[in-house]
VEXDRENVO-304338 format. One record per residue (C-alpha): x, y, z; residue number from 1. Coordinates in nm, 3 decimals, padded with zeros to 5 digits. Layout:
% VEXDRENVO-304338
      east     north        up     n
         X         Y         Z   NUM
...
END
This chain:
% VEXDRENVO-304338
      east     north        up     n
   -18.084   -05.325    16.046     1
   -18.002   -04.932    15.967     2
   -17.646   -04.777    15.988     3
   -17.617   -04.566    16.315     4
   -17.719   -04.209    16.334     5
   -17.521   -03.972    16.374     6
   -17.513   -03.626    16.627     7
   -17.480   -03.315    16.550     8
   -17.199   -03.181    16.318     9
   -17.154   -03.581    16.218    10
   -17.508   -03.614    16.110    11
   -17.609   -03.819    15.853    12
   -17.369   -03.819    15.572    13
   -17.417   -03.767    15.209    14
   -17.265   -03.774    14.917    15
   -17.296   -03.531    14.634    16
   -17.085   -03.689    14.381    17
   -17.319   -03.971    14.357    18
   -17.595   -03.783    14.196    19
   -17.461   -03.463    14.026    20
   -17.186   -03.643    13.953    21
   -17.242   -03.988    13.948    22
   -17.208   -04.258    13.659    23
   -17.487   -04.404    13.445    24
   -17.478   -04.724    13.330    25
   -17.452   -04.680    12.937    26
   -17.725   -04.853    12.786    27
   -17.518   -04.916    12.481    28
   -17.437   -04.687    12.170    29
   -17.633   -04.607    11.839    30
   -17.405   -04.457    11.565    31
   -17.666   -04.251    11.416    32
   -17.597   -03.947    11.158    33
   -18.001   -03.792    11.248    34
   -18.122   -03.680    10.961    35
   -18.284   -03.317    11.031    36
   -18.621   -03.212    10.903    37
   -18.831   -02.975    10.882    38
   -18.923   -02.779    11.245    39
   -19.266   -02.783    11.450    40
   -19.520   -02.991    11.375    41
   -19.482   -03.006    10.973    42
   -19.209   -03.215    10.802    43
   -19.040   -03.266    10.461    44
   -19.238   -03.490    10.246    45
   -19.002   -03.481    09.955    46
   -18.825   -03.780    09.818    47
   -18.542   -03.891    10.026    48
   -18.196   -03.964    09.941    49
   -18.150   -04.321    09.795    50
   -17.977   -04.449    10.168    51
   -18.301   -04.296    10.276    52
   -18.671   -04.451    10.373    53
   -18.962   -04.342    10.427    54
   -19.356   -04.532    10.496    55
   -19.678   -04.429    10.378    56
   -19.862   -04.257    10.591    57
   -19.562   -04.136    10.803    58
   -19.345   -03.780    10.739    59
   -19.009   -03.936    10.908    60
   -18.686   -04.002    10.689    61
   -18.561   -04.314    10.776    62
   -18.177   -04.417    10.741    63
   -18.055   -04.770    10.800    64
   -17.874   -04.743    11.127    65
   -17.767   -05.196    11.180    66
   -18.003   -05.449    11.306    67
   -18.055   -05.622    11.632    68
   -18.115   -06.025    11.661    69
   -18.207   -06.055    11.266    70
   -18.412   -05.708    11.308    71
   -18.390   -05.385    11.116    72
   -18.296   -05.087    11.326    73
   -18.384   -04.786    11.168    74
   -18.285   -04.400    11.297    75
   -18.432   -04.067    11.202    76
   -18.533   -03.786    11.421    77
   -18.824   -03.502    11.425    78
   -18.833   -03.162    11.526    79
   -19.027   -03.009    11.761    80
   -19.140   -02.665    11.929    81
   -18.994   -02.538    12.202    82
   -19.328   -02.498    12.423    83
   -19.604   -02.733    12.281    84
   -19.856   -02.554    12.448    85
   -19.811   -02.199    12.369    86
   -19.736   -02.118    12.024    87
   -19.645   -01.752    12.104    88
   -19.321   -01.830    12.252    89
   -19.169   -02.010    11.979    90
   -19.135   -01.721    11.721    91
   -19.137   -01.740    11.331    92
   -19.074   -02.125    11.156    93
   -18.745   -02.034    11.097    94
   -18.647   -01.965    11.513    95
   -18.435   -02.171    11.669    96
   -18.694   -02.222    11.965    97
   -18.672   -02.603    11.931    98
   -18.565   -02.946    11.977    99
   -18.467   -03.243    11.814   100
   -18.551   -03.537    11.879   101
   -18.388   -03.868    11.787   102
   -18.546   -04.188    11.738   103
   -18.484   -04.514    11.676   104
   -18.724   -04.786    11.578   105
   -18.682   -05.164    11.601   106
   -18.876   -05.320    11.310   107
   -19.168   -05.580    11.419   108
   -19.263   -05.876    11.249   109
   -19.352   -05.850    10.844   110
   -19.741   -05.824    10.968   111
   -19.690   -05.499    11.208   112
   -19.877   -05.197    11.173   113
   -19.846   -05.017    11.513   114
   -19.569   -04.876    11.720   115
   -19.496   -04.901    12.099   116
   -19.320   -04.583    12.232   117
   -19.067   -04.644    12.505   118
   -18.877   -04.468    12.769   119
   -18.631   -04.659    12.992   120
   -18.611   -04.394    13.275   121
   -18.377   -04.171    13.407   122
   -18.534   -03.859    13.370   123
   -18.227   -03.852    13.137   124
   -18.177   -04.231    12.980   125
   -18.201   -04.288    12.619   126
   -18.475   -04.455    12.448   127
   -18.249   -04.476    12.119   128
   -17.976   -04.648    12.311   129
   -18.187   -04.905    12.523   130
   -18.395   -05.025    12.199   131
   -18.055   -05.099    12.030   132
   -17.913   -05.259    12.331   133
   -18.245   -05.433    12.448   134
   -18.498   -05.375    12.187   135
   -18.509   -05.772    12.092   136
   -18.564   -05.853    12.448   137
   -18.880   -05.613    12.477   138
   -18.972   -05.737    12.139   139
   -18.975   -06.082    12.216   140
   -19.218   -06.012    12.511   141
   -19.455   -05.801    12.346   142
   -19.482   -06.006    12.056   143
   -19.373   -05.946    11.690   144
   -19.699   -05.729    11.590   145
   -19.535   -05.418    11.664   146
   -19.222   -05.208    11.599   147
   -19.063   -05.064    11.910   148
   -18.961   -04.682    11.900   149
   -18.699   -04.583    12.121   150
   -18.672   -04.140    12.130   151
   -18.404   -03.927    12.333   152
   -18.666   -03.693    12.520   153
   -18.565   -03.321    12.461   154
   -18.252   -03.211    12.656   155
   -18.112   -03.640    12.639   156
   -17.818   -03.760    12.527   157
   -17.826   -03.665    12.155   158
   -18.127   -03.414    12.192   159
   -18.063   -03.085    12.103   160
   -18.001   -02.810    12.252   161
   -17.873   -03.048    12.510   162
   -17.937   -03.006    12.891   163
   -17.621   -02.917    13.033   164
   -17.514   -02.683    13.327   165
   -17.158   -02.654    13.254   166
   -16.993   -02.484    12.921   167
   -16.797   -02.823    12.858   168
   -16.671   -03.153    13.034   169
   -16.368   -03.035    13.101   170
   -16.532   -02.759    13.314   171
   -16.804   -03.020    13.445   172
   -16.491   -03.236    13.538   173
   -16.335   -02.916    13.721   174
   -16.640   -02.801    13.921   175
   -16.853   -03.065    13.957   176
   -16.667   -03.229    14.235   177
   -16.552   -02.900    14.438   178
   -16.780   -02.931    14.719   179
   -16.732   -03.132    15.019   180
   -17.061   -03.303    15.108   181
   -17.077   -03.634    15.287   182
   -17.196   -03.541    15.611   183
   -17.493   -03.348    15.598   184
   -17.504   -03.155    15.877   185
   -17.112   -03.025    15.915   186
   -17.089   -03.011    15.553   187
   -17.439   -02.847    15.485   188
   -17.261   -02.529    15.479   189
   -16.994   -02.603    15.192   190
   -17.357   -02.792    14.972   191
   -17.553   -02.471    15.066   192
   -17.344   -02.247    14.919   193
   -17.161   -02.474    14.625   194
   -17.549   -02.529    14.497   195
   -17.630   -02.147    14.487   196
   -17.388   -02.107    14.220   197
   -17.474   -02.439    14.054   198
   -17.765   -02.332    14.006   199
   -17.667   -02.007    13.826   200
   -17.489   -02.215    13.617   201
   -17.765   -02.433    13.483   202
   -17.919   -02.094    13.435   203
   -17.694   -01.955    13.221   204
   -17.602   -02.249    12.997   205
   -17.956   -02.344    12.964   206
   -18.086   -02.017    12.858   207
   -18.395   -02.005    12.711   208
   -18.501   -02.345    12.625   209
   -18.389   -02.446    12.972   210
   -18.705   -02.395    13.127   211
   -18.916   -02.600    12.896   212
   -18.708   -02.919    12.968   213
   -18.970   -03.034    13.128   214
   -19.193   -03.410    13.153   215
   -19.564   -03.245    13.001   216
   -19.366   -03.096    12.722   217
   -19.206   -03.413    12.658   218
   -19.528   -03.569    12.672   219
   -19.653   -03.297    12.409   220
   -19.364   -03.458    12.233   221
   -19.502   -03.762    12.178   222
   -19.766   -03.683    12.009   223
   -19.559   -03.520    11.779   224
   -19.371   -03.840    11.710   225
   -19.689   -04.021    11.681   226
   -19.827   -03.754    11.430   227
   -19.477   -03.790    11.236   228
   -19.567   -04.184    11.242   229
   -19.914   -04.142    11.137   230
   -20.089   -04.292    11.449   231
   -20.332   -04.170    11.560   232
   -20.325   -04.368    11.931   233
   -20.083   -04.437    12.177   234
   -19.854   -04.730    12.289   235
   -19.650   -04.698    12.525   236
   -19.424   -04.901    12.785   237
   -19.243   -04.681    13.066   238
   -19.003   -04.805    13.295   239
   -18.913   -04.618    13.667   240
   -18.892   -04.263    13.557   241
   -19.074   -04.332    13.244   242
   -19.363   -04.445    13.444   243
   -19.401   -04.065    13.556   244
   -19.378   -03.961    13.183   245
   -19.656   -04.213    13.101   246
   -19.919   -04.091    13.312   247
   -19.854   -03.759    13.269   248
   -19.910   -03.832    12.908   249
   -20.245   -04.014    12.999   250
   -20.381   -03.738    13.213   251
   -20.293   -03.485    12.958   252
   -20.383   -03.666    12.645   253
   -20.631   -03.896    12.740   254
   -20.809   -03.956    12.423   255
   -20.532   -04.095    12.251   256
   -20.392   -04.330    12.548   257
   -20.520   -04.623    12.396   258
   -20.226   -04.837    12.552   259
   -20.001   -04.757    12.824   260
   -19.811   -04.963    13.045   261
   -19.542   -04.844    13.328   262
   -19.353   -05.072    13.546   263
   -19.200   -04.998    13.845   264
   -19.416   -04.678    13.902   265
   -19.343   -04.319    14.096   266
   -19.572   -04.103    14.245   267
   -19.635   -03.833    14.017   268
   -19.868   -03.689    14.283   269
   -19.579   -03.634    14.494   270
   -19.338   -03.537    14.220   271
   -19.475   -03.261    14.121   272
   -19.672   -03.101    14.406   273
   -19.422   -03.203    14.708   274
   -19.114   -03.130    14.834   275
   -18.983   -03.451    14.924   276
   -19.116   -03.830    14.784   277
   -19.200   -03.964    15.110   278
   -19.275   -04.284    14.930   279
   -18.917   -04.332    14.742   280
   -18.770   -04.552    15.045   281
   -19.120   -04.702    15.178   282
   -18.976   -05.093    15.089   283
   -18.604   -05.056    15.045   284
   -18.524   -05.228    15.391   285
   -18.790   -05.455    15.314   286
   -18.585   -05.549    15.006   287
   -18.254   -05.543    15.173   288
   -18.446   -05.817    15.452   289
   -18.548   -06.018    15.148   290
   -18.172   -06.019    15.045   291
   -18.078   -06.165    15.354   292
   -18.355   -06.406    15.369   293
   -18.313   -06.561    15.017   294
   -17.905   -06.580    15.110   295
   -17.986   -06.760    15.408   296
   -18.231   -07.018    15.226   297
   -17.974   -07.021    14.967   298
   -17.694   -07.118    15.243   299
   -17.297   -07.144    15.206   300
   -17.305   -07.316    14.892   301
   -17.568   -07.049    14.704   302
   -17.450   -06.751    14.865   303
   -17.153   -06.660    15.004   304
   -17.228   -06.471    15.291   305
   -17.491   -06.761    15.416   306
   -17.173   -06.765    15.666   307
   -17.217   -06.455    15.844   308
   -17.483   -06.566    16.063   309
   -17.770   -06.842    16.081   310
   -18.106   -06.602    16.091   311
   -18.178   -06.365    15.788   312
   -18.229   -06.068    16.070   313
   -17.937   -06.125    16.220   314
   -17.720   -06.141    15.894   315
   -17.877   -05.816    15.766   316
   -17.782   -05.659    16.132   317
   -17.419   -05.765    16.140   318
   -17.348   -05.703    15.762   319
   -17.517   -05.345    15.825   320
   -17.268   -05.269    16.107   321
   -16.974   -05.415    15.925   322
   -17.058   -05.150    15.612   323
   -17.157   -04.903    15.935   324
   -16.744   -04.902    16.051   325
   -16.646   -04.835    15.730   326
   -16.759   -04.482    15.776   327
   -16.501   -04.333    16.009   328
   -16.253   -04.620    15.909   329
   -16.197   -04.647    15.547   330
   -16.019   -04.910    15.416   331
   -15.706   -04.895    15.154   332
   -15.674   -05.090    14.886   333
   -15.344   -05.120    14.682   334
   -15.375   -05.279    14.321   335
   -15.097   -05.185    14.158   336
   -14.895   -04.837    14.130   337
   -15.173   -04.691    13.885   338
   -15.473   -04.803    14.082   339
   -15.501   -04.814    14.463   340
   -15.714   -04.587    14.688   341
   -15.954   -04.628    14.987   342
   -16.330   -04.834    15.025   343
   -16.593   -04.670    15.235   344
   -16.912   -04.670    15.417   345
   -17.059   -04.444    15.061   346
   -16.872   -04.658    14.835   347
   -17.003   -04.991    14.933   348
   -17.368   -04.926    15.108   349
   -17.449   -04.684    14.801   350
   -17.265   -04.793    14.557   351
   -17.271   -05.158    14.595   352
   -17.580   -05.246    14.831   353
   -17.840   -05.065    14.744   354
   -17.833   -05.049    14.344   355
   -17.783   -05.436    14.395   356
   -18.113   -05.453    14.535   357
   -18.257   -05.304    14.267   358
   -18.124   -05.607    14.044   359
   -18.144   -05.933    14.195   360
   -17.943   -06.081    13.911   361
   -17.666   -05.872    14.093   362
   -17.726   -06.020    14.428   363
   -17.458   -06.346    14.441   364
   -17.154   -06.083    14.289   365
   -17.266   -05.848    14.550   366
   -17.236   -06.169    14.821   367
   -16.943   -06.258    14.687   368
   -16.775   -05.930    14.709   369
   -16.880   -05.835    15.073   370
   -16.796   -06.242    15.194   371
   -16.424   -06.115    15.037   372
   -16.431   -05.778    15.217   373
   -16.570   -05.935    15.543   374
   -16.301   -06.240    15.503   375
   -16.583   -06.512    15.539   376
   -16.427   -06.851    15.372   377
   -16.103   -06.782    15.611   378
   -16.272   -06.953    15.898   379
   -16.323   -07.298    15.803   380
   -16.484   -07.396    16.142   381
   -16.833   -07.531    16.018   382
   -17.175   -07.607    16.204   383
   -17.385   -07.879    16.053   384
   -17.549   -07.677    15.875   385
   -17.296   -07.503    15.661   386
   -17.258   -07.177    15.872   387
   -16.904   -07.081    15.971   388
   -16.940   -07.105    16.345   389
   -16.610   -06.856    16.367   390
   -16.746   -06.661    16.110   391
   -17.102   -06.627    16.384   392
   -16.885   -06.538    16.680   393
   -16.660   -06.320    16.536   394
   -16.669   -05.949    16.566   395
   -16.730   -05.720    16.250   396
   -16.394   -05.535    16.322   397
   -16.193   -05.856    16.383   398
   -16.352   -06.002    16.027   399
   -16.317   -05.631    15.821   400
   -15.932   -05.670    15.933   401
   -15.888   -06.024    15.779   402
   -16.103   -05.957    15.506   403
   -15.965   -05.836    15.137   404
   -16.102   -05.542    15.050   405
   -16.025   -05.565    14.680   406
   -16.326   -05.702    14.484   407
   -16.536   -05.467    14.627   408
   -16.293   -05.172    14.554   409
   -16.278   -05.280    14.211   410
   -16.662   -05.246    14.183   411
   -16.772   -04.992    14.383   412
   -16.499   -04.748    14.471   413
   -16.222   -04.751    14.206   414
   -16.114   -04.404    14.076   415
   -16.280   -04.257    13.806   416
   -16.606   -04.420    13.899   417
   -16.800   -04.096    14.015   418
   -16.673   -03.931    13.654   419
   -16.914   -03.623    13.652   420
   -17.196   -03.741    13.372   421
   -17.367   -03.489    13.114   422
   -17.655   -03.741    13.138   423
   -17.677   -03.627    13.558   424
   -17.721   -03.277    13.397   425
   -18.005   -03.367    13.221   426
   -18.180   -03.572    13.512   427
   -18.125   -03.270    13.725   428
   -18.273   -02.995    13.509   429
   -18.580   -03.245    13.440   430
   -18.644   -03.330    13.815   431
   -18.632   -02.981    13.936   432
   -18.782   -02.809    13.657   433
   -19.065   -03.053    13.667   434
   -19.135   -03.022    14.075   435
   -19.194   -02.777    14.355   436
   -18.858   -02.609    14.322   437
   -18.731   -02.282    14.428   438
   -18.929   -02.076    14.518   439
   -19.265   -02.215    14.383   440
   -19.160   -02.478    14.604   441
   -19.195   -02.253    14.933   442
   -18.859   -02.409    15.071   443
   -18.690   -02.225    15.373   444
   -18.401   -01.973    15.257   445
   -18.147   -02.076    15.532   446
   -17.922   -02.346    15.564   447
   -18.067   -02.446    15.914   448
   -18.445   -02.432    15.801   449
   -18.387   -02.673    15.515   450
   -18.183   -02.925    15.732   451
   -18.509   -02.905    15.946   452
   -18.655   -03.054    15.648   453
   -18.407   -03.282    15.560   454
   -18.284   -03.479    15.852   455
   -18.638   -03.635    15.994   456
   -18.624   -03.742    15.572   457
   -18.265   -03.879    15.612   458
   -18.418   -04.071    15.936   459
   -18.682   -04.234    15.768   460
   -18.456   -04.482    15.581   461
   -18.164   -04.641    15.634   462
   -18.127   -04.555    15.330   463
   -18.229   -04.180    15.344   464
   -17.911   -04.023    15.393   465
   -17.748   -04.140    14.981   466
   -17.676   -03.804    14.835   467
   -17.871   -03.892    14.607   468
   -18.155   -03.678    14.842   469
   -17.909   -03.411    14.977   470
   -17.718   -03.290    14.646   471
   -18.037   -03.255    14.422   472
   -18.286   -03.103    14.748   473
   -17.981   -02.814    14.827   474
   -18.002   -02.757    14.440   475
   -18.419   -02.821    14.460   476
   -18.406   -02.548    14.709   477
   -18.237   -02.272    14.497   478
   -18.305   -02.359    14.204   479
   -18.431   -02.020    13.967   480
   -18.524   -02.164    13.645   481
   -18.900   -02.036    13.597   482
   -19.138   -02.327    13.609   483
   -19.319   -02.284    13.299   484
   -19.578   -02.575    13.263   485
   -19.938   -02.561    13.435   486
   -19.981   -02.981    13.491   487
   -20.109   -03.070    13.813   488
   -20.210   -03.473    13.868   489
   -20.574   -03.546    13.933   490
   -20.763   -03.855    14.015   491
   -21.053   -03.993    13.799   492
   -20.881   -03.964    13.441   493
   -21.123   -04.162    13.155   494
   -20.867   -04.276    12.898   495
   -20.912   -04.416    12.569   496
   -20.824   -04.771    12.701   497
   -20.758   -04.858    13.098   498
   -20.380   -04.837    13.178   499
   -20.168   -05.176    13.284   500
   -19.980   -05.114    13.647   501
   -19.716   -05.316    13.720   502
   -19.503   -05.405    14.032   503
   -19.267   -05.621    14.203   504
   -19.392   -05.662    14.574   505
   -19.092   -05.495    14.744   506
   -18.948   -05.232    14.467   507
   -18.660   -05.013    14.667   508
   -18.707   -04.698    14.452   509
   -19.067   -04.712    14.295   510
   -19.229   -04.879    14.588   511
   -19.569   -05.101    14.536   512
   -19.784   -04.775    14.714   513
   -19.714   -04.559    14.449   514
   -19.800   -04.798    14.214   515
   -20.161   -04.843    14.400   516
   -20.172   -04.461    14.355   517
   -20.135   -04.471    14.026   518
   -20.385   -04.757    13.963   519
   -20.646   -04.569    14.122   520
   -20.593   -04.221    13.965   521
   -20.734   -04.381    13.626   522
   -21.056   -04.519    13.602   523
   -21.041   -04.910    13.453   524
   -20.680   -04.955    13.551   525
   -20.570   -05.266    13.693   526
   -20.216   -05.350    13.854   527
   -20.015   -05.651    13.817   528
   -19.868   -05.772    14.091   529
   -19.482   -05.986    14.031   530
   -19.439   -06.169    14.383   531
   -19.048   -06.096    14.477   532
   -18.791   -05.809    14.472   533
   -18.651   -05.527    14.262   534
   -18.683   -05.249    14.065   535
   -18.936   -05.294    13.787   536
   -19.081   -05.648    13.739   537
   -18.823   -05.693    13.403   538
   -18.593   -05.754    13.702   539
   -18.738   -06.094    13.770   540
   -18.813   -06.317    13.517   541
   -19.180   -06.418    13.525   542
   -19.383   -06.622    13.190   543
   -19.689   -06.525    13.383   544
   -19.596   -06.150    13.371   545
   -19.503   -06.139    13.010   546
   -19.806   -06.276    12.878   547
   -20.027   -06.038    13.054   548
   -19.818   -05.768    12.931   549
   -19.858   -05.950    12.561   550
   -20.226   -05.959    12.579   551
   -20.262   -05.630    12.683   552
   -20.096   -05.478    12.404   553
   -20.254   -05.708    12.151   554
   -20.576   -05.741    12.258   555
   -20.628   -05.469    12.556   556
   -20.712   -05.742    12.785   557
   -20.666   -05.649    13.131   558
   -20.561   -05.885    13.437   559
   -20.778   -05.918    13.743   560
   -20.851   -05.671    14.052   561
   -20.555   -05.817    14.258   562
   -20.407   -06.014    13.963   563
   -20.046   -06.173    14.132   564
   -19.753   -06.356    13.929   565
   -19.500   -06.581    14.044   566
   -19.158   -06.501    13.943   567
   -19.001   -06.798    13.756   568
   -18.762   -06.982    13.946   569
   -18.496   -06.862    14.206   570
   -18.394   -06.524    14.070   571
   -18.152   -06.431    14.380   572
   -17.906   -06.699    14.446   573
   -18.000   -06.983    14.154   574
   -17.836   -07.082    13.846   575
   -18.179   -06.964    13.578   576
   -17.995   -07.048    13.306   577
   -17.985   -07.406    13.457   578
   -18.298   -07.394    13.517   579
   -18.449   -07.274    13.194   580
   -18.254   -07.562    13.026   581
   -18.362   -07.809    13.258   582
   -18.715   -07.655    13.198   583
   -18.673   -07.690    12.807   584
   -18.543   -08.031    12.800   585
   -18.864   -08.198    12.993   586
   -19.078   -07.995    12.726   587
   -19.240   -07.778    12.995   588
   -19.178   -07.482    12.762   589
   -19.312   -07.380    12.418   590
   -19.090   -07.237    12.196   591
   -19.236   -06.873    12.248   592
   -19.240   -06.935    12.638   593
   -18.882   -07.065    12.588   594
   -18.780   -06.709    12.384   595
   -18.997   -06.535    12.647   596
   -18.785   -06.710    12.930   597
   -18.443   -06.610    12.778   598
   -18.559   -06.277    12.680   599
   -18.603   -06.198    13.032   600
   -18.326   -06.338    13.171   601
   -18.127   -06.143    12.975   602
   -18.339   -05.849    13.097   603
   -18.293   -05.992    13.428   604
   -17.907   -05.938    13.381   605
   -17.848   -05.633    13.161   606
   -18.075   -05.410    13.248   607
   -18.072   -05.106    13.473   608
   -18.386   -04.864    13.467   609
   -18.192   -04.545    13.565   610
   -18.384   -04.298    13.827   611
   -18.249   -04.003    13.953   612
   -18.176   -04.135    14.306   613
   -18.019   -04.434    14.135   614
END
């Protein structure tokens, strides 16, 4: 099922632009004009402004910032220290040693008294954006008894001082994209040396609040926010990156963890004590076998390379080796005279494969777009049970050289697509500043002792060679930023209220082991299980899920040692919608299951939980 290895000088290949400089999906925009108050841990209790509002018992100054699905949507922000844990290094109230933080908080129902702090992922996502683009959808699974608070973690989006490595876009745009670095042995030598001076850079730009951009200071954070809120527990929902954040708030601030949840959880064990996440990859062929297995069950008719061949194995082996030519043979794609250019093995097994599998809703446009590419549909010879018998005994080259190559250029290797991101910056800065980096990090100084490193990791996956890995572990390796916090994870953690775990069965980037690891690193806490694929269980749509997530929150009940749900339906290759109706129209549904249903469909769809090797 893996892409073939290469020898030598053509090792395995990877591809710095798609981390450092990468795309995020944008989550959406929040026109916000944050209202500054006062700095550390004290703010302005004067009377606001008339366009202003404030809430007893809370020190924030609201301002009216829209409303989502019949909602208020409030924005303020808070400010906060630049290290939270030693006082000393932040100099008089009036220093500039700090950050702002920006929030934004979906109102709950007219009866809600507590708020639910959430963090969509990244490092580097915005909580401000995602509750304005999804905040309803959350809201409508965790019930109307609590206002959602979406906050841009120091050094995010519209945090300030921002985390940036470059002294504008225009120079980000100039530089980020200088080094060669898609193979990773013959261009090793171009990454080694580009990432010394990238390095510098972050460095210099940062200055001194660069080396508290860090996930225990942003946890230190919260409890800022929740002091500016007037709570004295927290409530919390993490997502892929934010899963990380959330139990490095629970080990750190136990007392007060009265409810957190993370879904689709990393290894914060391995995060911040290891070089490499050995468990990153542990089921992302396992999902890429359960694509081919639900396109086969799906056939011709559901999925539109059913075609390529009658077993799910074989389908996943033959579409692997068509992708696998594209890498010394490109192909090139003419639109028009202001958009053609070339498709290859990076652009469509990293760019279109393997964030698909993290979002099964994705999965019959990513079918349809490699059927196209591979030409199936332009043999009409069929078997009796819907496969394209030509389509079978063809050869990959023979079907990449009647295929059109255009769809899949148009989503996953356009122009313009790897536009160098100051959100990449920010994921960057957090990752390494958080982990064993540099020299705390006891990597090898040469080029050839850290490809000794690297290439049994790039084997371990046939996923494992994305540059994703390469382009951050060259940086990871020389990076000088001090590492100024002292958190180290430990096992048997008493918090205020048992943590919820939850997991699809085959997650490609935040695999079910780590969330067992997590589990079992706080006493009480009990994972939930959603039978299927993809990255977080929001990715599926599952009733069964959402009211053991509702529950928990309102009542702290916890599932069952080895609790399992069903997703709902056929997320990969059926028509939900269709379904949901159907389900509606028999009366199968209540109206909250009903609002549940289309919440998370919707969920299903829009979402992306960012991580930085996404």
């Amino acid at each position: 099922m893996r892409p073939r290895q290469g020898q030598g000088g053509n090792g395995r290949r990877a591809c710095w632009r798609k981390v450092l400089a990468g795309s995020l999906l944008v989550l959406g925009c929040v026109l916000v004009a944050f209202q500054r108050i006062s700095r550390h841990r004290h703010y302005h209790t004067c009377t606001p402004p008339p366009h202003q509002r404030t809430y007893d018992g809370e020190s924030v100054s609201w301002t009216a910032c829209g409303s989502v699905a019949g909602r208020a949507l409030e924005c303020g922000s808070i400010d906060v220290p630049m290290d939270q844990f030693n006082a000393s290094n932040n100099g008089p109230p009036d220093s500039l040693r700090k950050f702002t933080i920006p929030l934004a908080r979906l109102r709950g129902g007219a009866h809600a008294t507590r708020n639910i702090l959430l963090n969509p992922g990244g490092p580097g996502a915005s909580g401000t954006q995602f509750v304005h683009r999804l905040g309803a959808q959350i809201g409508a699974i965790v019930g109307d008894g609590f206002h959602l608070v979406g906050f841009d973690p120091r050094g995010v989006n519209a945090s300030r001082p921002a985390a940036s490595c470059y002294a504008s876009d225009a120079d980000r745009q100039r530089l980020a994209g200088a080094v060669r670095a898609k193979r990773l042995v013959a261009d090793s030598g171009d990454l080694f040396a580009w990432a010394a001076g990238y390095v510098r850079a972050c460095a210099d730009e940062l200055g001194e609040h660069g080396a508290f951009l860090n996930t225990p200071q942003t946890a230190a954070d919260m409890n800022s926010i929740l002091d500016a809120l007037g709570q004295p527990d927290m409530y919390y929902l993490g997502f892929s990156y934010g899963t990380l954040l959330g139990q490095t708030y629970a080990a750190l601030f136990p007392g007060r963890a009265r409810r957190v949840a993370i879904d689709g959880v990393a290894n914060q064990f391995h995060w911040y004590g290891e070089q490499l996440d050995r468990d990153v990859m542990t089921d992302s062929e396992r999902a890429l076998a359960g694509f081919a297995d639900e396109c086969v069950k799906a056939g011709p008719g559901g999925c539109a390379l059913a075609g390529l061949a009658d077993t799910p194995a074989r389908l996943a082996d033959r579409l692997v080796a068509a992708i696998d030519r594209l890498r010394d043979d490109p192909l090139g794609v003419y639109v028009n005279s202001t958009l053609f250019g070339t498709l290859d093995y990076w652009d469509v097994w990293y760019g279109g494969v393997f964030p698909a599998l993290c979002k099964p809703a994705t999965w019959r446009a990513l079918a349809d777009s490699l059927a196209a590419l591979l030409g199936i549909g332009n043999h009409n010879n069929s078997s009796t049970s819907g496969v394209s018998t030509s389509s079978v005994s063809l050869s990959v080259s023979d079907m990449l050289d009647s295929g059109n190559a255009t769809a899949a250029f148009l989503s996953y290797g356009k122009p313009g697509t790897d536009r160098p991101s100051a959100k990449r910056d920010a994921e960057v800065v957090i990752t390494l500043n958080d982990g064993a980096s540099g020299a705390a990090g006891n990597w090898p100084r040469t080029r050839k002792g850290l490809l000794d490193i690297l290439e049994p990791y790039a084997d371990a996956s046939a996923f494992g060679a994305d540059g994703f890995a390469f382009a951050l572990y060259f940086a990871k390796q020389a990076w000088g930023v001090a590492r100024t916090h002292t958190y180290t994870p430990k096992r048997g953690v008493t918090t205020a209220h048992p943590l919820l775990v939850l997991s699809t069965t085959f997650d490609p980037v935040c695999p079910l082991v780590s969330a067992r690891s997590a589990r079992d690193a706080f006493v009480g806490a009990r994972l939930l299980e959603v039978k299927g694929y993809g990255h977080c269980t929001l990715s599926v749509p599952s009733l069964c899920m959402a009211r053991h997530v509702r529950r928990y929150f309102e009542e702290g009940v916890l599932p069952d040692d080895g609790a399992q749900c069903e997703a709902d339906g056929n997320p990969y290759f059926g028509n939900l919608e269709m379904e949901e109706e159907a389900a509606a129209a028999a009366g199968l549904l209540s109206d909250d299951d009903r609002r549940i249903r289309l919440a998370q469909l919707e969920l299903a769809r829009d979402v992306s939980f960012k991580t930085w090797w996404t």
